[in-house]
N, C-alpha and C positions, 0 to 999 in steps of 0.2 A: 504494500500500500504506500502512495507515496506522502511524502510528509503535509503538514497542512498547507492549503494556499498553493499549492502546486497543481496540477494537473499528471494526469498518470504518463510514465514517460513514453518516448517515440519506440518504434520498435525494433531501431538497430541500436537501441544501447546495451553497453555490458548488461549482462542479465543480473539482476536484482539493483542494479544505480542506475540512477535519474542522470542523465547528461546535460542537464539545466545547474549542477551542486556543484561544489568546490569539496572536494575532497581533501583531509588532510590524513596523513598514516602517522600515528605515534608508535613511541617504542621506549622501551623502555629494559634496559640492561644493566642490572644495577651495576655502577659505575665504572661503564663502558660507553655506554650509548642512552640520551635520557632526549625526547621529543613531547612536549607536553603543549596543552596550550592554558598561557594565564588568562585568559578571558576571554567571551565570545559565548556566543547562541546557536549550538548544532542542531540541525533538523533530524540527523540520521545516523545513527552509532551502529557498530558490526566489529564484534571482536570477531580479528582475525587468528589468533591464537593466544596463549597465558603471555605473550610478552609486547603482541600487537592490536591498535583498533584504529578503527578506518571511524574517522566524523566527517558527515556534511554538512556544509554552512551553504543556504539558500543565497539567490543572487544581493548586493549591496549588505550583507551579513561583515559586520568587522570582528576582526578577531588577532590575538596574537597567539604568535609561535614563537616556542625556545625551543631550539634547537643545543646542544650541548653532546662532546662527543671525548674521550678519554686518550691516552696512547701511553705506549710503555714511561715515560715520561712526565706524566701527568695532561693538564687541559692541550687539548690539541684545538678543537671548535665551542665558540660559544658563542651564540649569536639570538639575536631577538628580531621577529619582522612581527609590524603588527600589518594586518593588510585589508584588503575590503574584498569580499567573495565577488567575480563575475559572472554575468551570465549567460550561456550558449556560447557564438562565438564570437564575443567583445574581446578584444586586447586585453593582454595579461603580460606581467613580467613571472617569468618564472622564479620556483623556490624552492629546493629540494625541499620532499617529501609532499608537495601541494600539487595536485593534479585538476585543473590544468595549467592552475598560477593562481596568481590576483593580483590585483594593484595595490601598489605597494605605499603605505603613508608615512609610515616609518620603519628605518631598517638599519639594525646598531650591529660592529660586531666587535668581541673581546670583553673578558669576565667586567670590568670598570664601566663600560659603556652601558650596557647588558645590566650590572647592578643599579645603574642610574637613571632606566627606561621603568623596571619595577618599582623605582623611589617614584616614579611619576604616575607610574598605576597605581600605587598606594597610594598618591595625595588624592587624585581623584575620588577614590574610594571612601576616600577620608570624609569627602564632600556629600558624600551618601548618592551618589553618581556612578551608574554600571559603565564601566572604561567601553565596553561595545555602544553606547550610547551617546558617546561625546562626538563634539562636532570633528568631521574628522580632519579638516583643517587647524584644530590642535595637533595632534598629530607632527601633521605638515611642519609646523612650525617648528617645532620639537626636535622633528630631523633634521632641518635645517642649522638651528641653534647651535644642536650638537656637534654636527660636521664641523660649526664654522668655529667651535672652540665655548663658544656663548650659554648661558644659564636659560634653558628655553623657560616660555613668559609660563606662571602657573595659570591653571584651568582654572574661571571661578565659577562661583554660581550665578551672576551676571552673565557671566558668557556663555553658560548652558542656558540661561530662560532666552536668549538672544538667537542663539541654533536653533530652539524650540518652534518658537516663531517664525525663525526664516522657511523650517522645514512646512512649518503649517500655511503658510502663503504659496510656499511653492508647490505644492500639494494637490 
């Protein structure tokens, strides 16, 4: 059955997925390989085995992924993309582990970067604000900031009832 708000899918898709979703594959290998996502709203969950499950996130669905990955050495990959789901066949940048992509709003990588994208999901949080509901031009901004070295600006609650409304006129 397919998730809500959707329609049943076309009938050359993989059998059992909706080719309208943004799939994401985690995983999880205690400390070798760890794929998780901090926030977002999946439509369709499917464990693939005790150490893999496959989430769908419906078109315009934002979400982040950590990605994190080990080696004889210690942290070899550590990275954060929060991204927005597409849908059918709209442009997408690709992302390991994300089939078929998504667009990408912000994309940090190394353990410091990555610790200071979840200090900014925390603050939000803090706001009493689901991070998948913020305008996603915070986001934008965020990655920017950080690239360029800068303290990206914080989310407030002004600027969420501001999204609110923009989203509700455009509507």
């Amino acid at each position: 059955m397919p998730p809500p708000g959707l329609s049943p899918a076309e009938p050359n898709a993989a059998p059992g997925l909706d080719p309208r979703l943004t799939y994401v594959e985690l995983v999880w290998i205690e400390g070798r390989i760890e794929r998780w996502i901090r926030f977002g709203t999946e439509v369709f969950e499917q464990i693939l085995d005790r150490r893999r499950r496959l989430l769908g996130f419906a078109p315009g669905a934002v979400f982040a992924f950590v990605r994190w990955r080990a080696g004889g050495r210690g942290t070899v990959l550590s990275r954060i993309d929060i991204l927005r789901a597409v849908g059918g066949d709209a442009g997408c940048s690709t992302v390991p582990g994300v089939t078929p992509g998504g667009e990408v709003l912000l994309r940090q990588s190394g353990w410091p970067r990555v610790q200071r994208v979840l200090q900014l999901i925390d603050a939000v949080e803090a706001l009493g604000v689901a991070p998948q509901y913020v305008a996603p031009d915070h986001w934008r901004q965020a990655q920017n900031r950080l690239a360029a070295g800068r303290e990206p600006e914080p989310y407030t609650p002004a600027r969420h009832r501001a999204w609110l409304l923009r989203r509700q006129v455009l509507s």
